[in-house]
C-alpha positions, 0 to 999 in steps of 0.5 A: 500500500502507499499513499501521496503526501502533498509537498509543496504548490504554486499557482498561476492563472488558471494552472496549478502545480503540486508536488507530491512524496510517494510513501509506503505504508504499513500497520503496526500494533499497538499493545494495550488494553484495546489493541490497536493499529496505527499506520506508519508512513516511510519515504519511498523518495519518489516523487509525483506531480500533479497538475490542475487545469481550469480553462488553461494548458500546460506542455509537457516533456513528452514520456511524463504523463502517467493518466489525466482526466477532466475536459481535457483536450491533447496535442503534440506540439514541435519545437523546431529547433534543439532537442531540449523536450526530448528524453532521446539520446541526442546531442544538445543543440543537436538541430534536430525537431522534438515535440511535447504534449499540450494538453488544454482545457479544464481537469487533472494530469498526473504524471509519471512517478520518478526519483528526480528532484523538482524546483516550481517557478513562475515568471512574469510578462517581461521575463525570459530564462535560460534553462540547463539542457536537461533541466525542462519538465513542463510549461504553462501554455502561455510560455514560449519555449525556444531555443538560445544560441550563444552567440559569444563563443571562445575556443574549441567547442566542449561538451557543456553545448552552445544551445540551451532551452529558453523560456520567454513570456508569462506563467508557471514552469516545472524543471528537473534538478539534480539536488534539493531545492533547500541546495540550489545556490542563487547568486544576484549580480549588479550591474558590471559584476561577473561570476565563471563557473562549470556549466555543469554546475548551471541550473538555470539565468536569468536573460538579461546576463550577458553570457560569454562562453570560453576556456577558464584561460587563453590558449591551448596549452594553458587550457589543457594545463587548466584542465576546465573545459569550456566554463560560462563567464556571466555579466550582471545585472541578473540572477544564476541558479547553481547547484554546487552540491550536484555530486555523483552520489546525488543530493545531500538532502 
């Protein structure tokens, strides 16, 4: 037997998210003078989100969806450029067409159980956000989903990719993240400041940084010296989101 136990929730506009911990279940007896039977509750460390629709949409990753029901209508939709909704085995930025699922209407989705950590945000008209290539989950209907080039590109191509997801407009989106939310490191640039890091360690920024991407060091042999491949070089004003504590073993939460 298991149970859903609601984590946490956001709304925005007709689309609500809900994140939701998997738990089994057993009974335990309880002596006394009238035994008893109290459940106890442990976690599984998967996690289910549900999504509730009133007259609103919400594209999906496509492979996600575990059942839906409601007056809830379906559509495969296409981005023409990257692989960024697609679980496929193929390189970022790799030009090739991928597509999700849009579903519309008034009702409820669920999807599929997984032990992925996930981070609920919303933004508002003026906003746009860079997402990591692995990070896109879903997106409320009203958010155009697109895909950034880097333009400011130094040095021998690496495996960090030159495109990346964008998301640009209104509204609610749900990404993957490889740790805990409670370990996700934002740092708020001012105007001029910079900061350079490992893109493996670059969850999502902020679209009004201006991103050079390059070797930590001019040269090749200072390069190979320096052992970083290509590292991001962000100028403010914005905001980056890490995750600093993205090790191999997983999350420390």
């Amino acid at each position: 037997m298991s149970y859903r136990i609601k984590l946490s929730e956001e709304s925005y506009g007709g689309l609500k998210a809900e994140l939701y911990a998997i738990c089994a279940v057993r009974n335990q007896l309880i002596q006394g003078e009238e035994p008893r039977f109290r459940e106890i509750y442990a976690d599984t460390d998967m996690r289910q989100i549900k999504f509730t629709l009133s007259n609103d949409s919400v594209t999906l990753e496509p492979g996600i969806l575990s059942y839906a029901h409601g007056n809830l209508t379906f559509q495969v939709v296409q981005q023409q450029q990257g692989n960024f909704l697609s679980r496929a085995v193929r390189g970022a930025g790799s030009g090739e067409s991928a597509f999700g699922t849009l579903v519309s209407g008034t009702g409820e989705v669920w999807t599929e159980p997984t032990n992925k950590h996930f981070i609920f945000a919303s933004m508002e008209g003026n906003d746009s956000m860079m997402l990591d290539d692995k990070a896109y989950y879903a997106a409320q209907g009203s958010l155009k989903l697109s895909t950034h080039t880097h333009k400011k590109v130094q040095g021998v191509m690496s495996g960090n990719g030159l495109m990346q997801p964008r998301l640009d407009g209104a509204g609610l989106f749900v990404i993957e993240c490889p740790v805990s939310v409670h370990e996700v490191e934002v740092l708020d640039l001012q105007p001029g400041q910079t900061a350079t890091l490992d893109g493996d360690m670059m969850l999502m920024f902020t679209g009004t940084m201006e991103v050079t991407l390059g070797p930590l060091v001019r040269g090749l042999r200072n390069s190979l010296r320096s052992g970083e491949g290509l590292v991001y070089t962000m100028r403010g004003p914005g905001q980056v989101f890490l995750t600093p504590t993205h090790i191999t073993a997983g999350s420390l939460a």
